[in-house]
N, C-alpha and C positions, 0 to 999 in steps of 0.2 A: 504494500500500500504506500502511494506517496505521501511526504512529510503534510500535503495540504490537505491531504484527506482526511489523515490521522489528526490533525492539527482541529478538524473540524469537528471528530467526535470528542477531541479532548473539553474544545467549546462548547458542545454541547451538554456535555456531560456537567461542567461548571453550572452551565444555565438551568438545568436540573436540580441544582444544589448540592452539588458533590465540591470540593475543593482540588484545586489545581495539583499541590503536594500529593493529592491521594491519586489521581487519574495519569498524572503527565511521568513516571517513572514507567508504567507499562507499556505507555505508546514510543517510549525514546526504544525501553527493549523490543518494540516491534518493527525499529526503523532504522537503515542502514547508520555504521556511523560515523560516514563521511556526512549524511543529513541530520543529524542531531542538533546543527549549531540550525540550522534555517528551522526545525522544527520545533524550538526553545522560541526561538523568536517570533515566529506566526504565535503561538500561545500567551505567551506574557503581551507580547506589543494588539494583538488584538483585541485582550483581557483590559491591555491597561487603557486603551482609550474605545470602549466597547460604551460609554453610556453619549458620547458623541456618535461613534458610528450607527447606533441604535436609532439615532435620530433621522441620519440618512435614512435609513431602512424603512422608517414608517412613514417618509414621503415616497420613496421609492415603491415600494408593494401596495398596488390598489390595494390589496386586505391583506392582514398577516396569513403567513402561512400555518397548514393545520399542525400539532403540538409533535404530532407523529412524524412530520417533514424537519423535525430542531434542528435536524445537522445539517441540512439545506440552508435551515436560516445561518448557521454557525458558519458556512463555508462561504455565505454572502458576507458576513460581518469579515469574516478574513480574506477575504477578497478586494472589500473596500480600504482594509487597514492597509492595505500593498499595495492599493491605486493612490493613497493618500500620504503614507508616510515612505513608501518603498523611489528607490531610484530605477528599479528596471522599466523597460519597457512596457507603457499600458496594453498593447495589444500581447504580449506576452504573458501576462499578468491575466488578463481575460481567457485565454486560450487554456492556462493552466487551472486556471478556478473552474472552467466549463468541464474540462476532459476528469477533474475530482473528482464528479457525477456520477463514473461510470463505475469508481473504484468504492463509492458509497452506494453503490447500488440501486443508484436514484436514477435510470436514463431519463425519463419522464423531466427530469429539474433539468436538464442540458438548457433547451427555451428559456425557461426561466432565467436563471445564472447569467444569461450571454444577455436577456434585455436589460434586465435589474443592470446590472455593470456597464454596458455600452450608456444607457438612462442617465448613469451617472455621470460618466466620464461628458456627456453635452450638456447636462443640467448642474455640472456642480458650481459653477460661478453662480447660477441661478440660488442653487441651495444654499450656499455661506452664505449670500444676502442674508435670504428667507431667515435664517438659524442663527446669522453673527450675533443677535441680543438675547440669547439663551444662554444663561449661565450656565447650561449642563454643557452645549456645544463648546462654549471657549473653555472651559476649564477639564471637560473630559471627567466630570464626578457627580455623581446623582445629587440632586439637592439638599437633602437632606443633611449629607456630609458637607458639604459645602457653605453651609449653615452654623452645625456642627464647629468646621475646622476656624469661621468666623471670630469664633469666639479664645482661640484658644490662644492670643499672645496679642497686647496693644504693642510690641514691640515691632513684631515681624509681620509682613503685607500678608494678607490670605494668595497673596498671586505667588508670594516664592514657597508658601508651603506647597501649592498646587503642580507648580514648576518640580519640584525636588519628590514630590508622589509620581509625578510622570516620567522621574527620569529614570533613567538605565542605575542600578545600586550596585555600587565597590566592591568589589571581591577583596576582604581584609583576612588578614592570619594571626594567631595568636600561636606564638614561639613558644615550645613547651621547653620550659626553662632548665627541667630538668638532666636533659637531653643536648643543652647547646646553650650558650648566646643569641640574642638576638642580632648582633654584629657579625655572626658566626654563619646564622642565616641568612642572614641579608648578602654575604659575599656567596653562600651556594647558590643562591636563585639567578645571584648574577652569571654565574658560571654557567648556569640553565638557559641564560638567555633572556630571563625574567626581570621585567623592570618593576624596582619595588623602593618603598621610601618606610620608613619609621612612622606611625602614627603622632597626632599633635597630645595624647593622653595617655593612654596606654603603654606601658613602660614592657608590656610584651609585643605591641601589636606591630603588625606591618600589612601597610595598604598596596595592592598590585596596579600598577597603573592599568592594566587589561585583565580581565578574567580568563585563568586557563582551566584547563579540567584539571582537578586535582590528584589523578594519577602523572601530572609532570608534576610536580609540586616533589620538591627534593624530601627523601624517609617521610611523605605523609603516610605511607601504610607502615612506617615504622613507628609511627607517633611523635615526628618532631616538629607535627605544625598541626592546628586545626583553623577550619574556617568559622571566623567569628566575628562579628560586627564589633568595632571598637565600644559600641557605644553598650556594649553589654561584658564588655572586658571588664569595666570600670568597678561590678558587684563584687567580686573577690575583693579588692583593695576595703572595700567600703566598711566589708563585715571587720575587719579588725581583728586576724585572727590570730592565735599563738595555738603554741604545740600541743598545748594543756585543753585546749577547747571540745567540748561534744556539740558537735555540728549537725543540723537535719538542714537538709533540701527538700521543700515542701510540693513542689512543683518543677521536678529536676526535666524532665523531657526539654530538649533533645541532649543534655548532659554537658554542654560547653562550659557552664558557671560551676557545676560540680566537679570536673576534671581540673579548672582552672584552680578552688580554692585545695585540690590535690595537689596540683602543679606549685602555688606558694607555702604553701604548707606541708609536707609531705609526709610531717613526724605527727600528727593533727592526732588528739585522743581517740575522737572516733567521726565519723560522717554518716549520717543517715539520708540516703537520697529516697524518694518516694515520688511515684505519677499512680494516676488511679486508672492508667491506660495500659493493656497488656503490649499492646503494640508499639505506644510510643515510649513504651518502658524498657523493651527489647532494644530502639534502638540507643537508647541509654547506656545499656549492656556494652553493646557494639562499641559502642564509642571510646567506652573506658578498657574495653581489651583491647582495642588498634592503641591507645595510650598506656599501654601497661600498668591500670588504676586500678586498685582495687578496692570496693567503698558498701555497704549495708544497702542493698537495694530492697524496697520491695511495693509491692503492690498492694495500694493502699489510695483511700480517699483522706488526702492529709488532714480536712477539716472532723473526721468521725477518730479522733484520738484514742476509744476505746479499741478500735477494729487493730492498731496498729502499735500504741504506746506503752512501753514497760514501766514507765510512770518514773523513771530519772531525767531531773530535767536537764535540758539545754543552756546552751552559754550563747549561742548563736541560730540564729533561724534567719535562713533566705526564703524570702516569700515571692516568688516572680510569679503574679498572680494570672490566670488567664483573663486576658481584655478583650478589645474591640482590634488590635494591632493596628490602629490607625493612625502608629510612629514607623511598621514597616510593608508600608501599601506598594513602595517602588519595589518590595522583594515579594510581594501578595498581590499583585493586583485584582485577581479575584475578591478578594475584601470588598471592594467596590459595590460586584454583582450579590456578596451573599451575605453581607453585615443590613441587617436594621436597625431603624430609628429605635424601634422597641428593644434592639439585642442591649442598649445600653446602660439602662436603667437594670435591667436582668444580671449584667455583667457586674454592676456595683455593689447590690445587695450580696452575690455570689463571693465576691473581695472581700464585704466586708464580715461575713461571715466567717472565711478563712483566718483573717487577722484576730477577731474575737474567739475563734476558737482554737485557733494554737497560742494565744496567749499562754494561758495555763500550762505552756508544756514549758515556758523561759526564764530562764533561774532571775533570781534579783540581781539588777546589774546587768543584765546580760541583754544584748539587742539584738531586735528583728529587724529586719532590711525588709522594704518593702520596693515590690521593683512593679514596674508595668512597660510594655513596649507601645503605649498609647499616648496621644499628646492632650488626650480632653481630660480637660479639669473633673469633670465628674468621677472618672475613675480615680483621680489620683486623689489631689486635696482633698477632694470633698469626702474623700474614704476615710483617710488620716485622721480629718476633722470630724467624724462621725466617730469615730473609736477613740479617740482622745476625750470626746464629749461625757461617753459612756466609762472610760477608764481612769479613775483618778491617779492609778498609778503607773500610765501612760506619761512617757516625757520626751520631747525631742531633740533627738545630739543632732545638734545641726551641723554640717554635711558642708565643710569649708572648701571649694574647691574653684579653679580657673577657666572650669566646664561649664556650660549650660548657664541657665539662668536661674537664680534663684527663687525659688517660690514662699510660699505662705509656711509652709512644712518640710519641702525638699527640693527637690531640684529636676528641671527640665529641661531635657536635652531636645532640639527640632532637627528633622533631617536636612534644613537649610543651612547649618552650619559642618563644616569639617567633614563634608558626604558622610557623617555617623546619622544612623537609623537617631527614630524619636524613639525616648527610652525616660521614663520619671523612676526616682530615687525616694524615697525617705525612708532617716532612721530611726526606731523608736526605741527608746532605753525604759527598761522595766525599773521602775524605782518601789519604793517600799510603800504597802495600802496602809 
């Protein structure tokens, strides 16, 4: 099957409400892999500006198509994203989108495909007009979020957060220390061929100027590099940790931040990492044997402390809560198609339950980290500030740093600054009831 066929169930399968992470690893293994890089890009690039091309689409189709035809619609939507953003040839581009058809089983859509996209290619100066004062059109994000992201800094334009959600995201590394220098690394990759710079925070990281697959990446399958966004590098340092500590990861999937506080610590009392996911728990697993970690993993809902806890408590607790991830929409753009307005409100009682109920597992003195990869205040502050409300012996080490912006409670990282993903911090120190 060609990359634009496959590329089209991948689309469709999203628009169903499947997630990209879940669908787009079996279609790369069904597709040669010399085509992997073109079939990565019809996926993310017609995902990420899919609420603009949508718009095309429901001028273009007298009626929508039946629910049964998605991947017709899907292979129209990636069709236009390559009439629109692509530099090849439009009639190449049409010819290829048509001949899909035959590989989706669809011959009946061939007609279709070739009018919709020919339609387009003589109506689109027509259509910008029509669409230029549509804020979903210029900015490429359903309204709702766009509203949303409105609110979330008097500092920075809603136009560069939107800017930095559309853009293509860094491939960053984080040096496993244990194993080498960072200076040490940065001269293999050179040798590789691989152009790489130091991070501006991260005292492990290093940003690639290009993205390569990570089987060139010098001993990654030995564990002397993992891919990691700087801007989630930063949680290790934060927890504050010595040798003496018992540590739990509340929310360890996909194991970057649990490896990492191995990798700074490695004499560490003990580590509890936990996901309540068998799946994304495995690849936790995965992660820490290619890094030669060894750490208490297990399968558990961290918030149900009975299912799980031997009742000794903690000195440390990293809480990376799940959110809305609407600080890494340039590495999700599916987020776009499958987050709702309502998923948010859901998301925050869900935080703040977590925080209130691992409370009681954290010695006096000893701090939770609270992390989110989202930049809306509701998730963050306003959690913080809802458990601080309820907890008298709630107290916050503020969180001195040259990163982010300071907030009410903790700290805000945007993806507009330093290409690091949006990522909120704060810490909370258990003091005495």
């Amino acid at each position: 099957m060609t990359p634009r066929a496959l590329a089209a169930q991948v689309l469709a399968s999203v628009l169903q409400g499947q997630s990209l992470s879940a669908v787009l690893p079996p279609a790369v293994a069904r597709c040669e892999s010399n085509q992997h890089a073109i079939l990565k890009d019809l996926c993310f690039g017609s995902l990420r500006y899919y609420p603009k091309i949508e718009l095309y689409l429901r001028a273009l189709l007298a009626k929508p198509l039946r629910s049964k035809d998605i991947e017709v619609h899907a292979l129209l939507a990636i069709g236009l994203y390559q009439l629109v953003y692509h530099r090849n040839a439009d009639h190449a581009i049409v010819n290829e989108t048509v001949a899909a058809t035959k590989h989706l089983k669809r011959p009946w859509a061939k007609a279709v495909v070739n009018a919709v996209m020919r339609n387009f290619l003589r109506q689109r100066e027509t259509l910008d007009a029509k669409l230029a004062t549509h804020p979903t059109f210029s900015s490429a994000h359903p309204a709702w979020l766009l509203k949303a992201l409105g609110h979330v800094s008097q500092d920075v334009p809603l136009e560069d957060l939107v800017n930095a959600n559309n853009a293509r995201a860094p491939m960053t590394l984080r040096v496993n220390t244990l194993h080498g220098s960072v200076a040490d690394y940065l001269g293999r990759l050179n040798l590789a061929g691989i152009v790489a710079s130091t991070t501006s925070h991260s005292l492990q990281g290093i940003q690639l100027h290009e993205p390569v697959d990570v089987n060139q990446l010098p001993g990654f399958a030995q564990g002397d590099c993992s891919v990691q966004d700087e801007a989630a590098q930063l949680a290790a340092n934060l927890l504050l940790l010595n040798k003496d500590h018992r540590v739990l990861d509340a929310c360890s999937a996909p194991g970057g931040k649990t490896a990492h506080m191995k990798e700074m610590q490695p004499d560490i009392g003990s580590l509890v990492a936990l996901d309540n996911d068998a799946r994304r728990l495995s690849r936790v697993r995965d992660t820490l044997t290619r890094l030669g970690i060894d750490v208490d993993l297990r399968l558990a809902d961290a918030a149900l402390l009975e299912d799980w806890w031997d009742g000794n408590l903690f000195d440390r607790i990293l809480l990376d809560a799940p959110c809305s991830a609407t600080g890494v929409i340039r590495r999700h753009p599916d987020i776009k198609l499958l987050r709702k307005p309502e998923d948010i409100d859901k998301l925050a009682l869900a935080q703040s339950r977590l925080i209130k109920n691992l409370w009681p597992a954290l010695k006096e003195g000893g701090i939770l980290l609270y992390a989110t990869c989202s930049v809306l205040p509701r998730e963050n502050d306003e959690v913080i500030e809802g458990f601080l409300n309820d907890h008298e012996n709630g107290l916050i080490h503020r969180i001195e740093a040259d990163w982010g912006s300071e907030t009410r409670f903790g700290r805000q990282l945007l993806p507009t600054v330093n290409a690091q993903d949006g990522f909120y911090y704060a810490r909370l120190q258990k003091g005495p009831l």
